[in-house]
N, C-alpha and C positions, 0 to 999 in steps of 0.2 A: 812634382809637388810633395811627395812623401818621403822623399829622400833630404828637401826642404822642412819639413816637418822634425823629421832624426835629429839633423845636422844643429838641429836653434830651439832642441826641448827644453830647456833650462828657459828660454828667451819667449815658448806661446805660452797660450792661454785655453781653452775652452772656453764655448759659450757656458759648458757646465757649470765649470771653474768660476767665470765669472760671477755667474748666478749663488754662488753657493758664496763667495770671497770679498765679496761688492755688497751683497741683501738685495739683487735688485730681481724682479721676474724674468724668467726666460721670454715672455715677451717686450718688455722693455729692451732687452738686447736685440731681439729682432728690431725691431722697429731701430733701436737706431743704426744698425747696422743697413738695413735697407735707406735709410735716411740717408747715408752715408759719412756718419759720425764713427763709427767704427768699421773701419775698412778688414775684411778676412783676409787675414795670411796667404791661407793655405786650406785645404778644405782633403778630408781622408772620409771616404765613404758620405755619409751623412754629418759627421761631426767638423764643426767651424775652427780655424785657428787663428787668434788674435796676436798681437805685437803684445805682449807683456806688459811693456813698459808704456807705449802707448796707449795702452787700455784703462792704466793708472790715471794716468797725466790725463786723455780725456772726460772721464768719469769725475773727476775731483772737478775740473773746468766748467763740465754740464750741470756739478751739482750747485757750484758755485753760483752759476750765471742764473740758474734758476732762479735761487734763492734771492737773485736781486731783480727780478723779474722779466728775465727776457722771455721768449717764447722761444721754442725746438727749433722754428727757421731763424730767427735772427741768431741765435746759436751758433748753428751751421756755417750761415753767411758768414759770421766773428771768428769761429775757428778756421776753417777749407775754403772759403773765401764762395762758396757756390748760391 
């Protein structure tokens, strides 16, 4: 995993990263991440790693669909199909 980590720095993210790049709380990243809206990479000690590009493209989606009133499962089901 950490070798994964190295190889595609340019390509994660941090839940930090996100929190700080996005304005969203560290718990709203959890929560979607256990949701499984934002799937981890890769994970080094304590710290999460996200797909980059995917975290973009999800995040703009979630804010989208919000904002026309879905709720966080009908979300989920629209995006990953679960």
């Amino acid at each position: 995993m950490i070798a994964t980590v190295k190889k595609t720095k340019n390509r994660v993210i941090s839940a930090k990263d996100i929190v700080r790049d996005y304005h969203i709380t560290y718990q709203t990243v959890n929560h979607y991440t256990d949701f499984g809206l934002l799937p981890v990479l890769a994970k080094k000690g304590n710290v999460r790693f996200y797909d980059k590009d995917l975290v973009a493209k999800r995040l703009k989606e979630i804010k989208l669909l919000m904002n026309e009133g879905y709720s966080l499962r009908l979300i989920r089901k629209k995006l990953i199909g679960i």
